[in-house]
N, C-alpha and C positions, 0 to 999 in steps of 0.2 A: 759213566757207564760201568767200567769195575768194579765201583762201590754195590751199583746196586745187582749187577750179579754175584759179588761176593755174599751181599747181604741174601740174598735171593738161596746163595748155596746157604748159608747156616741155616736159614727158614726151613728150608727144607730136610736139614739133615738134625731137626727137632721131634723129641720125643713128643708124644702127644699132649703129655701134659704140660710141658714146654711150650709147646705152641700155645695151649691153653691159659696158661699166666702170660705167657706175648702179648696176647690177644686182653686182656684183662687188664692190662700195663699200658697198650693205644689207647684202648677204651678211657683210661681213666687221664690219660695225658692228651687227650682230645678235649674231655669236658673239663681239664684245669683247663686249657687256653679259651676253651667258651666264655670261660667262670671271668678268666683276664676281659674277654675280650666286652663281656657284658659289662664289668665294673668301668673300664674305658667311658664305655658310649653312657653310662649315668653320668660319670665325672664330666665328662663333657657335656652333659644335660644340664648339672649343674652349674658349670660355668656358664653358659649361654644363661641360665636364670639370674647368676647376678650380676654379667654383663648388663641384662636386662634391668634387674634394678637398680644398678650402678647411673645405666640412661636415664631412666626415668629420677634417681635423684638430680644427675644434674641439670634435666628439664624444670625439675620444682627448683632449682636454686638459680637458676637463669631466669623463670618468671618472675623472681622476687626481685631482682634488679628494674631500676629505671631505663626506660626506652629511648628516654630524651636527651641523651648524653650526647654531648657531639663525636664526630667522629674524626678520629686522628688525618692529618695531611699524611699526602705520600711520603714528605720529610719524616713526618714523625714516625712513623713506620720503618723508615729506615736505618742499619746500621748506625749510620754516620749520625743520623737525628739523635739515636740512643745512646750513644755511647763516644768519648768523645775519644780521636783520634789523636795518640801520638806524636 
């Protein structure tokens, strides 16, 4: 709360034209963090796009594999199956 009454006293005890470049210095420090917050949400756009086609390659290289492979036992799945112990 000090802060903002102390800020609250400089505002006020500003010349007009002071206030005037104030007000010009928000204004412009408002639309840089837009400016931030806009390139954000692209970059992030962009990732989700090659998330997306990141998926979709490894959908195309998983169809290209055979279906009829058999499928590991629970042994072989495990630890101990892979790797030999100690």
């Amino acid at each position: 709360m000090k802060l903002i009454d102390s800020l609250a006293h400089i505002i006020k005890s500003l010349t007009l034209e002071e206030k005037m470049l104030l007000e010009e210095k928000i204004k412009t420090e408002i639309n840089e963090n837009l400016s931030v917050k806009s390139s954000e949400v692209l970059a992030s756009s962009a990732n989700n796009n090659d998330l997306e086609e990141w998926t979709n390659k490894l959908q195309r290289w998983l169809e290209r594999h055979p279906r009829n492979i058999p499928i590991l036992s629970d042994y072989g799945v495990r630890r101990s199956g892979i790797y030999e112990e100690d």
